[in-house]
MARKOLSE-448503 format. One line per field, with one value per residue (C-alpha): x negated, y, z negated; residue number from 1. Coordinates in pm, whole numbers, plus 50000, padded with zeros to 5 digits. Layout:
<rs>
east	X  ...
north	Y  ...
up	Z  ...
nr	NUM  ...
</rs>
This chain:
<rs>
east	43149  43111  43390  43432  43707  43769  43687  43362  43294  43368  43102  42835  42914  42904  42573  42415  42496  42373  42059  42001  41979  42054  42326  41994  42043  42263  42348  42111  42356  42117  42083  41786  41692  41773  42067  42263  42369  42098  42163  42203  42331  42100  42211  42014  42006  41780  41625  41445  41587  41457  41414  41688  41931  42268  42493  42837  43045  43321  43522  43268  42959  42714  42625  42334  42194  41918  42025  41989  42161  42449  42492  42589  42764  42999  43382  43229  43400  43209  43444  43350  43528  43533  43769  43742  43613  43281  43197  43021  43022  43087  43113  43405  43250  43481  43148  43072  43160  43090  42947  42839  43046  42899  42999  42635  42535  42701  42610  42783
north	15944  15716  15657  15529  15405  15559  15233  15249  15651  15578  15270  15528  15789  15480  15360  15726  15813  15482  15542  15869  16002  16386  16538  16595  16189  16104  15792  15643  15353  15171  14881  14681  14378  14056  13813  13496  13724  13967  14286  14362  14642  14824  15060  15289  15605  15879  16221  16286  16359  16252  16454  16269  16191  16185  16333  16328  16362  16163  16179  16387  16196  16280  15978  16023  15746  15748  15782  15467  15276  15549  15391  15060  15223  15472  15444  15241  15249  15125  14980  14836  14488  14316  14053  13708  13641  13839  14156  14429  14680  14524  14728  14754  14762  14807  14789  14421  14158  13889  13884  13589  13431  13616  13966  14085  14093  14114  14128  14375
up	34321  34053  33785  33403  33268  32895  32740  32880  32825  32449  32474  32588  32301  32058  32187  32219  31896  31728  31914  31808  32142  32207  32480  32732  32814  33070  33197  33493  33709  33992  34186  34211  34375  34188  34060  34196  34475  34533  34384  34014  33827  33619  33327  33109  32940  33077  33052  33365  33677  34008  34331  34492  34223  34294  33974  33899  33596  33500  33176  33040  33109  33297  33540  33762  34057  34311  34639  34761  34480  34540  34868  34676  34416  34621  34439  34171  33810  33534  33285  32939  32768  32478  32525  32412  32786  32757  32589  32811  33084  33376  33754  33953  34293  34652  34880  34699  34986  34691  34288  34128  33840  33566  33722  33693  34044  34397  34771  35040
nr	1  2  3  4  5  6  7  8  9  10  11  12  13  14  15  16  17  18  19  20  21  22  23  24  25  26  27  28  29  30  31  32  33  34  35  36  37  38  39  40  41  42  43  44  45  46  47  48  49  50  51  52  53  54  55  56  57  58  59  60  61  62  63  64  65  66  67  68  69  70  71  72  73  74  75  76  77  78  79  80  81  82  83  84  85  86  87  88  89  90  91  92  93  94  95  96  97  98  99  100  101  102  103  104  105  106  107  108
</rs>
């Protein structure tokens, strides 16, 4: 499963609505290759799903992953900040063994 924090599911309403996007996007979460430490986060809105897409809802959004970023993201909560120490979603990730300093990429 994947999780988001209410902070972040009110972010996603915010940005679908100022995009003029319809209730047929959902949220695509997956990993790619990249980043300090080698994997990167990658976050997008979507309409298509895939033949091996892995979906889940949480907090009333629909949050859908390929199947081999799900086995990266397993547990994950996305979370959202805007804090005076960096504004942004940024992942909550048990399988990371380490992230780099920015929080926008990890290694397991």
């Amino acid at each position: 499963m994947i999780n988001i924090s209410a902070k972040a599911k009110e972010k996603v309403a915010q940005l679908r609505q100022d995009t003029g996007l319809g209730e047929d996007y959902f949220l695509r979460v997956s990993v790619v290759g990249g980043g300090c430490s080698g994997l990167s986060y990658k976050l997008d809105f979507d309409n298509e799903s895939q033949p091996n897409d892995q979906v889940f809802e949480a907090e009333g959004v629909k949050i859908v992953t390929d199947l081999k970023s799900f086995l990266y993201l397993c547990d994950t909560t996305l979370d959202f900040s805007d804090g005076l120490n960096g504004k942004g979603f940024h992942f909550t990730n048990p399988n990371a063994s380490r992230s780099c300093g920015c929080g926008e990429s990890f290694a397991v």
